[in-house]
N, C-alpha and C positions, 0 to 999 in steps of 0.2 A: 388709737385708744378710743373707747367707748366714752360717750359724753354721759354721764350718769341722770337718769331724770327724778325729775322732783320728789317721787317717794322713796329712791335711792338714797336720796339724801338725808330722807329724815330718817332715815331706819336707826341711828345710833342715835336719837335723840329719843325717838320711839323707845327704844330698849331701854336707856337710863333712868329716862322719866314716861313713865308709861298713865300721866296722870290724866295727859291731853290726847285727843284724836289727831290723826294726819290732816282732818277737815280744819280743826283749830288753830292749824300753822299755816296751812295754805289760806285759810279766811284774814289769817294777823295780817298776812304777805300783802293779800287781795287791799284790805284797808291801808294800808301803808303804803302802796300804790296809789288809792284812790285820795289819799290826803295830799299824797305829793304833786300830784296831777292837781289838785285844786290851788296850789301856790302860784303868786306872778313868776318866780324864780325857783325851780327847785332848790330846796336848802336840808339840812338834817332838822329834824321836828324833834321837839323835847317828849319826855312821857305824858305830860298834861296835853299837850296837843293831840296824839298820838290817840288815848282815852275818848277825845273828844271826837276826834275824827272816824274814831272803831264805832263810838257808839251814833251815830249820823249815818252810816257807813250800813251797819247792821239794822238799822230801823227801815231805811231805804233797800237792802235787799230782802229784809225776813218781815218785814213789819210785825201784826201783830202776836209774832208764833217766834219771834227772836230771842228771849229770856229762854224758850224751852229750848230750842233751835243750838244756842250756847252751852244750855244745862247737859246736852248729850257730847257737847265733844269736850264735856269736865269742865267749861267755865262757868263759877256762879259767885265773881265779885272780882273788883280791877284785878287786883295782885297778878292774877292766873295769865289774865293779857301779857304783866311785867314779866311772869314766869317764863312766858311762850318765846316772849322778846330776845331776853338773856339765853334762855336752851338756842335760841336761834344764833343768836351773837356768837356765844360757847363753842359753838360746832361754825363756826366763819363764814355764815349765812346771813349774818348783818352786822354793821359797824353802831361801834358805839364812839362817845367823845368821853372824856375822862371824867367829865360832871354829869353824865349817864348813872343811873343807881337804881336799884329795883322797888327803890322806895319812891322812885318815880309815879310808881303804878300804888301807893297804897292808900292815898286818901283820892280814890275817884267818886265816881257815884255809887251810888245804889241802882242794885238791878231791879228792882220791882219801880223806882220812880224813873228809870230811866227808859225802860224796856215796856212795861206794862200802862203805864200813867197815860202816854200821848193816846192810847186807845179805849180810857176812857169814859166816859160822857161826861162833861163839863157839870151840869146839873146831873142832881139825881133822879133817875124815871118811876116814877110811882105812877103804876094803874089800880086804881080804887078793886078793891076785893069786890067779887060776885061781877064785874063788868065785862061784857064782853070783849077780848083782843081783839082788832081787825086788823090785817094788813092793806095799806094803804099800796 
């Protein structure tokens, strides 16, 4: 028997909910790997962990092009993360505990202070009108 791979498997979650991209479950995967690898102990990570670690996760691989980066494979605020989680769960692609809930995912951050903000400029840049630019 044929081992089915990864976009095999999403295809009936693809067709249900056709809200997210293939990119958007394989990147949920990707982070949720990379949170768990960050633990002394592997353990299961709550939604607020989970949040925390997609967004660390995604700054570190997309920097500052990660808001738009999201926006094309349909995420644009936590919920979508919780949505991707459960369509994941649903289809027996990841476990959950009983105090799991998709409201895990509904008070995270904001995508523009989360995504957008570390890039930027701490002060605001003002060059005086009529002044020459120079690059230095």
């Amino acid at each position: 028997m044929k081992t089915p791979n990864p976009e095999e498997l999403l295809e009936p979650i693809l067709k249900r909910d056709p809200r997210y991209s293939a990119e958007a479950y394989f990147f949920v995967r990707e982070a949720l790997d990379h949170v768990v690898r960050q633990l002394e102990t592997p353990r299961h990570v709550s939604g607020q962990e989970l949040l925390d670690g997609i967004r660390k996760y995604a700054l570190k691989e997309y920097g500052p092009v990660t808001k738009r980066v999201l926006s094309e494979w349909g995420i644009s605020e936590c919920i979508d993360f919780g949505h991707i989680v459960f369509n994941l769960v649903n289809e027996g692609l990841l476990g959950k505990t009983d105090e799991d809930s998709l409201d895990d995912f509904s008070n995270g951050y904001d995508f523009s202070e989360a995504f957008l903000k570390p890039f930027q400029p701490l002060e605001p840049v003002a060059c005086p009108l009529g002044s020459p630019v120079s690059a230095k």
